[in-house]
C-alpha positions in Angstrom: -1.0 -105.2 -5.1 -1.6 -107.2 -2.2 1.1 -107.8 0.1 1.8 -111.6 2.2 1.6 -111.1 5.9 4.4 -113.9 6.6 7.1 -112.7 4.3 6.0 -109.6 2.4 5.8 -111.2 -1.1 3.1 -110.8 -3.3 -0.3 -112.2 -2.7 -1.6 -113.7 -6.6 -5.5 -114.3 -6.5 -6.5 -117.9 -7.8 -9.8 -117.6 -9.5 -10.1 -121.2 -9.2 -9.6 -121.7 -5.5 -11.0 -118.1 -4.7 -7.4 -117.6 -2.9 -4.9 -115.1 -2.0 -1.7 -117.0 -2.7 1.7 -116.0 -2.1 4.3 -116.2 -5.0 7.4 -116.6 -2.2 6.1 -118.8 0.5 3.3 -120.6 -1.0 0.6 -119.3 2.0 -3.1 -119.1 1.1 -5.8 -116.9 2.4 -9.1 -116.0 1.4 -9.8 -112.3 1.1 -11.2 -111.8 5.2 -8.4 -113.9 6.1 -5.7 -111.8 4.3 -7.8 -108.4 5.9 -7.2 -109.5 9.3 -4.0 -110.5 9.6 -3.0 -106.8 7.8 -4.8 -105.3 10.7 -3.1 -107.3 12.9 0.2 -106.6 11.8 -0.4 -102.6 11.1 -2.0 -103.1 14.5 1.6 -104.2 16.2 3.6 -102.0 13.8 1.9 -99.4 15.4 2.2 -100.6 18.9 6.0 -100.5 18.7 6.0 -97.1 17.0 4.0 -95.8 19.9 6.5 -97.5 22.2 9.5 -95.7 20.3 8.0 -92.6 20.2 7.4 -92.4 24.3 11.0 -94.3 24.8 12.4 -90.9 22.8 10.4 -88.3 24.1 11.3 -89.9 27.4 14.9 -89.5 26.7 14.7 -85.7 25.6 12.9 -85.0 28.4 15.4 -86.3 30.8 18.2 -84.7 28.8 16.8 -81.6 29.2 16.0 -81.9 32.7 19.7 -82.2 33.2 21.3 -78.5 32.0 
């Protein structure tokens, strides 16, 4: 099941329009459309992970550099 990249509600494919459509919002994409803009957004999920991840090991690291 097919996620919406705008609100997370589910993404309904329309036989007739050949569309992705979301039950919540209403927004329409066609298949390549709805690809992309999941890679974008797993793209800056992972960004800020990465971004987390150094923040924290840069806080136990200057923790321990303390004792």
């Amino acid at each position: 099941m097919r996620t919406c990249p705008e609100c997370g509600g589910v993404m309904v494919y329309e036989r007739s329009s050949k569309l992705y459509s979301c039950t919540s919002c209403g927004t329409a994409m066609n298949s390549q459309e709805l690809l992309e803009a999941s890679e974008r957004a797993r793209s800056e999920r992972d960004k800020v992970e990465r971004a987390k991840r150094w923040k924290d090991d840069y806080l136990a690291w200057w923790l321990s550099s303390k004792e």
